[in-house]
N, C-alpha and C positions, 0 to 999 in steps of 0.2 A: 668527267666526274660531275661538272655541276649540269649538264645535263640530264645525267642520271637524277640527280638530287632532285631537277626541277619536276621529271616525269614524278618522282615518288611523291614532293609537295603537290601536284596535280592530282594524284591516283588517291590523298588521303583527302585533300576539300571535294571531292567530288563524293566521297563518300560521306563527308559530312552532310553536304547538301541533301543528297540521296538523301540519310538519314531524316535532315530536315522537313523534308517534302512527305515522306511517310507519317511521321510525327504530327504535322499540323494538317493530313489529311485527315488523322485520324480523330482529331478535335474538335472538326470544323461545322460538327453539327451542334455544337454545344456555346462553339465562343466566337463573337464576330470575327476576330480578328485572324483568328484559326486558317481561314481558307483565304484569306489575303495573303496569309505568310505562306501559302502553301505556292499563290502564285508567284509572290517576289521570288521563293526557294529558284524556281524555275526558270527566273528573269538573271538570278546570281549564277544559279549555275552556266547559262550559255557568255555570259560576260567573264566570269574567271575562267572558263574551261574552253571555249569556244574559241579564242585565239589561237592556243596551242594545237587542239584539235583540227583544225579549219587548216591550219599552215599544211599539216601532215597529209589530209586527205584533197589539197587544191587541186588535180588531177580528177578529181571522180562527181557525178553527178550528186545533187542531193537530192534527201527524198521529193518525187514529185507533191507527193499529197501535203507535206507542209508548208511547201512555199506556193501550190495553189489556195491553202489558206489565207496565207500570209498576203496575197493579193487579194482576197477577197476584203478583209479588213483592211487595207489602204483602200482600196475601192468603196467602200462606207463611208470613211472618212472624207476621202473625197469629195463625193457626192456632196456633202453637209459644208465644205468647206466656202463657197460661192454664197447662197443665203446668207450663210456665219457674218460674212465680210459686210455682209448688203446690210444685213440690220445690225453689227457693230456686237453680237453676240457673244457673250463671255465663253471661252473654250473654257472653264471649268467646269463647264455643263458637258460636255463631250469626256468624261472620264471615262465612260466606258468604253465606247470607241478606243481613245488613246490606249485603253487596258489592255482591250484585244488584242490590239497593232502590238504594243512591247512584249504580250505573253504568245503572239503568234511567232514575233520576229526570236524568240527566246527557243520555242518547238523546231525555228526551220533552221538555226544552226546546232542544237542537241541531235536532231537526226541524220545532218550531213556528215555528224563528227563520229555518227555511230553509239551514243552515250545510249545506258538501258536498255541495250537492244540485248536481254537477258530473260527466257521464261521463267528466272526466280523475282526478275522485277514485278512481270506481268501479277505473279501469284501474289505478292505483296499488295502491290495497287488492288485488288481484284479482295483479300483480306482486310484490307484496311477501308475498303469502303464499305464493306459490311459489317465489321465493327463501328465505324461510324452514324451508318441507318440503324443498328439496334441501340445503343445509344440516346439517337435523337430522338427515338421515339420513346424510349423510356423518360426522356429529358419532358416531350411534350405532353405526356399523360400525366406528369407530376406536377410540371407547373405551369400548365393549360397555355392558353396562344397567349395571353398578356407575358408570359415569364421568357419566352423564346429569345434566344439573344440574339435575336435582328428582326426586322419589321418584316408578319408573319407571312406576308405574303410572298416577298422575293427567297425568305427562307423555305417554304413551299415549295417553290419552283425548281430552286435550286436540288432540296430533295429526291425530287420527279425526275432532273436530270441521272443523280445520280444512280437512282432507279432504273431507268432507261440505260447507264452503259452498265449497269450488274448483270441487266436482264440481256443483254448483246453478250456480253463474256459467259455465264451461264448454259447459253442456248446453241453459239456458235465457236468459242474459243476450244483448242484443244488441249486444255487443261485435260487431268484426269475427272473423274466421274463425281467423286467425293468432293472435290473442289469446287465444280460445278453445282453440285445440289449447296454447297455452303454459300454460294455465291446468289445463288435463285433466292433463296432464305434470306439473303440480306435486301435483296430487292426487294422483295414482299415485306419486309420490318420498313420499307422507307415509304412504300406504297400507304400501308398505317399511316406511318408519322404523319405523312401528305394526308390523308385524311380525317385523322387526330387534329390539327391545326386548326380545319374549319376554314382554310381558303380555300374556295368555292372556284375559283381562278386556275386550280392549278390540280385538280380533281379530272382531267383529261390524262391525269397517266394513268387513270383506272381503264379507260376506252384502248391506251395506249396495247396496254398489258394482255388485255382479253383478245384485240386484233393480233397480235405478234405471236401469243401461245397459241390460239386458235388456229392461224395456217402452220404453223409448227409441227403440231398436232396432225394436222389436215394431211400434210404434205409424208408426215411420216406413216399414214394410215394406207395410202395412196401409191408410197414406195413399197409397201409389203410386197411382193412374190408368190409368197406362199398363203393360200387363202384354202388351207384344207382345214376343217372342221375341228383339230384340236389346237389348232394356233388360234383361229378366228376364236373358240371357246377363251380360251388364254387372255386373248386382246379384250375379251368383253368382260371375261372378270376385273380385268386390273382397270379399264375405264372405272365400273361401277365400284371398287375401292375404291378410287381417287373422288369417283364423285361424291361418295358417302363422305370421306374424310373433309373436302370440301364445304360436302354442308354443316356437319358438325363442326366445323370451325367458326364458321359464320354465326352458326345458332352460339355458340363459347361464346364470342366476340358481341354479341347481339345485348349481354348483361353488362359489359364493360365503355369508357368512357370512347373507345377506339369506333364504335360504330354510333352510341350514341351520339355523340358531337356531332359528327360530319350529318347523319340523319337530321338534328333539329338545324342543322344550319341549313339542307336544301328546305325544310320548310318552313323556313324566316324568309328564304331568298324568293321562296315561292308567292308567299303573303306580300311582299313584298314590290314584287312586279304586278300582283292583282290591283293593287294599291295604285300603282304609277301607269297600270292602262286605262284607266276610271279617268285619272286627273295628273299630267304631269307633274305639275306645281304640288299638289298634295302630298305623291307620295319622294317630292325631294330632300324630305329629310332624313330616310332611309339609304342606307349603301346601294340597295341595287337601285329606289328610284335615283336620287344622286346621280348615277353614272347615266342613267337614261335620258335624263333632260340635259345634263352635259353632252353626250350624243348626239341627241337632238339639234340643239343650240350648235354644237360644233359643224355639223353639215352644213345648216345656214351660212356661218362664219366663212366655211372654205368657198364658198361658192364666191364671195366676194373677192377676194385675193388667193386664187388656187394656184397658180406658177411660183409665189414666191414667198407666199405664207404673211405672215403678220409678226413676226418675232416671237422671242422668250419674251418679253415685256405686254409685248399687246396681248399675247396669250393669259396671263396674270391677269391684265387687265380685262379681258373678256370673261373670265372666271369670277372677277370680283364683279362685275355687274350681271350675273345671271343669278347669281348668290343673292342681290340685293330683289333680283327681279321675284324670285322664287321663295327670298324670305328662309334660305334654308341655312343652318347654322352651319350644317355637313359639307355642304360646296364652299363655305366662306373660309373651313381651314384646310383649304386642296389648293396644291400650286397646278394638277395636270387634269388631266380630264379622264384619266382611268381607261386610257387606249392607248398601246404607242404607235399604232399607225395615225389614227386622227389626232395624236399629240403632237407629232412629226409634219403629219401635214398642217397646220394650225403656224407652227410655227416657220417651217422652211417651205410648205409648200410642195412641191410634186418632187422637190429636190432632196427635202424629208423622206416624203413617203415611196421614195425609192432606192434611196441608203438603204430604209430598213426590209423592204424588196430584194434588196439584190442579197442581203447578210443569208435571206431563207432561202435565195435563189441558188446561192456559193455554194451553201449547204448541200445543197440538195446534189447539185451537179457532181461534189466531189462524191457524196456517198453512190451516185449512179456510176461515174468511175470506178470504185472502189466495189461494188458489185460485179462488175464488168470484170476486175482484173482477182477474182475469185477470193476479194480481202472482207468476208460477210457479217463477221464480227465489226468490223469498224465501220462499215457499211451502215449493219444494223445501231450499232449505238450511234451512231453519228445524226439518222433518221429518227432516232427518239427524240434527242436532243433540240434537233430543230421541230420538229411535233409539239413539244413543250413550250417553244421558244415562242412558237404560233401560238398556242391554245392561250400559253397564260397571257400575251402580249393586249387579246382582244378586252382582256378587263382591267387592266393597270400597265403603267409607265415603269416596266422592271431596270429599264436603263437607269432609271434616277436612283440606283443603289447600288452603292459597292460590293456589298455579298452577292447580287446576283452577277455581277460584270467580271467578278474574279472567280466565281465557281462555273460558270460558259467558261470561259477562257482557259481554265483549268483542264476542268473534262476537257473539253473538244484538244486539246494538249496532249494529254495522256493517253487518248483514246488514238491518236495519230502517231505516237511514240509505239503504242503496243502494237503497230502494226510489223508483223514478222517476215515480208516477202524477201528472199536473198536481194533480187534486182532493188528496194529501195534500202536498201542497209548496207554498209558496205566496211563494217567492223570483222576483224577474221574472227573465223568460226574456230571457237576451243574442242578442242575433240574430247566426246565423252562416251563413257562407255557403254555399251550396247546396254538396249534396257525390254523386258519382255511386252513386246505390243499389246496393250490393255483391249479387252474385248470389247469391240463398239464401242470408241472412244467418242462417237457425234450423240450417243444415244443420253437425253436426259431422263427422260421418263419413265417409270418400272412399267 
């Protein structure tokens, strides 16, 4: 009997959480704290539920791909941990890290135990993220990049991830068809928002999107068969619909703040850099010169102590004298240098700049696994993700914020949850009832 009673208290907070975790996924374009709570959701759930869980299933493998992330994230920290000690480093600075580590260590016991391993989960997460990208961008067309509720550039980023597993779920998941074009939709509203914002940093998920559709496209052109004359006609009409609809969008969008913005921002960013190839020093009181003579400066720096960096302190301090060197007000209120690999090595050294080495390394390696064992939806979002994780890393220090550290950790969570293969789940299968085979269930485009 109280057995019973314990599974039923189990079976009701688990759906709470679930609840949870939808709930402030669905927020989280809108309100800082939205997508933290989405991570703790995630952190509560494998701590109430994961005991139980974990007892039941100690006998069986858990999912490979969580706990090689979960290694991959002690292995970052790691890294960082030696430096840390050497220059007396405050771990409040390592929050991200730590974030990873509890929301990885949170994924590899939710998967061993079997939790959400449900295609009514997948559809929810898969909904709830596209209600959130349309949302955010209705949020940032209304009260521009100063109103955004987090600092506009890891909010950016953070969107582009999201973009990137829409565009994985969309293209590769075997949702039905309707679900998929809803899902493609919500990517494209985050792709906007990313562009509405005006960070210039994080405007690599537009490269992302046209390489991923383009072999898609490519590959499904390539699979054709049949190449007789009224199909080929067929295949050439609906290109040239899509492409019409395509430009007509762009020309709609072309009168609204969605293209204007990100247009007058590449040519501020442009003006800019004209500026700062004339005269370092001149043009460092603008953003992009700023990061250029910090660049600059920052090279010199590591050549002096490259094994073991200069600290979080000396780094400050090398910041406040280029500032004074330069006369530039822009770098006098920056703590980093608007790189996290030369922010990393400045500070720790080769020790630094291979923590954050090995994170896109991990990456990468699992989504090559993850191709290899036919899982191409997690594959592909997983490959955006770390795409993102590069592009935007080369012009800001996204670790130094907690919106972006708990939205990685999330994604790349969920996107390893959703993965469906029998061999890494090992929840029994409910029998359900036969359902009629939808026609070209991989097919997204008319």
């Amino acid at each position: 009997m109280a057995k019973a009673l314990y599974q039923m208290n189990m079976s009701i907070f688990r759906k709470v959480m679930a609840t949870l975790l939808i709930f402030s996924l669905a927020f989280a374009s809108v309100h800082s704290k939205a997508m933290g709570l989405a991570w703790v959701a995630i952190v509560l759930t494998a701590l109430g539920l994961g005991s139980f869980y974990f007892s039941q299933t100690r006998n069986k493998a858990a999912s490979i791909w969580a706990c090689a992330w979960l290694k991959v994230t002690c292995a970052v920290l790691l890294l960082k941990t030696i430096p840390m000690l050497y220059w007396a480093d405050p771990w409040a600075a390592r929050h991200g890290e730590l974030r990873l580590i509890l929301g990885a260590l949170g994924i590899y016991i939710i998967a061993r135990s079997g939790l959400f391993n449900e295609m009514r989960f997948r559809l929810k997460i898969g909904y709830v993220l596209t209600w959130s990208s349309v949302i955010g961008l209705i949020w940032v067309i209304v009260y521009g990049r100063g109103g955004l509720p987090s600092h506009p550039i890891p909010w950016a980023a953070s969107m582009a991830m999201v973009s990137a597993l829409l565009l994985a779920m969309a293209l590769k998941s075997d949702a039905g068809l309707m679900h998929r074009r809803i899902w493609f939709t919500g990517g494209i509203c985050a792709v906007l928002a990313v562009l509405t914002s005006q960070s210039r940093g994080a405007f690599g998920i537009v490269v992302w999107w046209l390489l991923v559709c383009g072999v898609d496209l490519y590959r499904k052109f390539t699979a054709q068969t049949d190449f007789q004359a009224a199909a080929l006609k067929r295949m050439l009409r609906h290109f040239f619909i899509a492409l019409l609809a395509l430009v007509s969008f762009c020309w709609a969008l072309s009168y609204t703040p969605i293209a204007q913005r990100p247009l007058s921002s590449i040519q501020a960013g442009i003006d800019e850099l004209l500026i700062s190839r004339e005269s370092a020093i001149k043009g460092a009181n603008s953003s992009v010169g700023a990061r250029i003579f910090m660049w600059k400066k920052s090279i010199q720096t590591i050549k002096e102590s490259p094994w073991i960096g200069h600290g979080q302190t000396g780094r400050k301090q090398l910041i406040s004298d280029w500032a004074e060197e330069a006369d530039s007000t822009e770098i006098r209120r920056l703590s980093h240098v608007h790189n996290e690999f030369l922010n990393q090595w400045i500070d720790h050294g080769l020790w630094g700049l291979a923590s954050q080495l090995w994170l896109l390394i991990g990456l990468m390696w699992i989504c090559r696994k993850l191709y290899t064992a036919k899982e191409h939806m997690a594959a592909l979002g997983l490959s955006g993700m770390a795409f993102i994780h590069l592009t935007a890393s080369l012009s800001n220090v996204n670790f130094g914020h907690d919106y972006y550290t708990a939205c990685f950790s999330t994604l790349v969570g969920l996107c390893i949850l959703m993965i469906k293969a029998k061999e890494f789940w090992h929840a029994p299968a409910l029998p359900t009832p036969p359902t009629p085979t939808p026609a070209n269930p991989t097919k997204l485009w008319p």
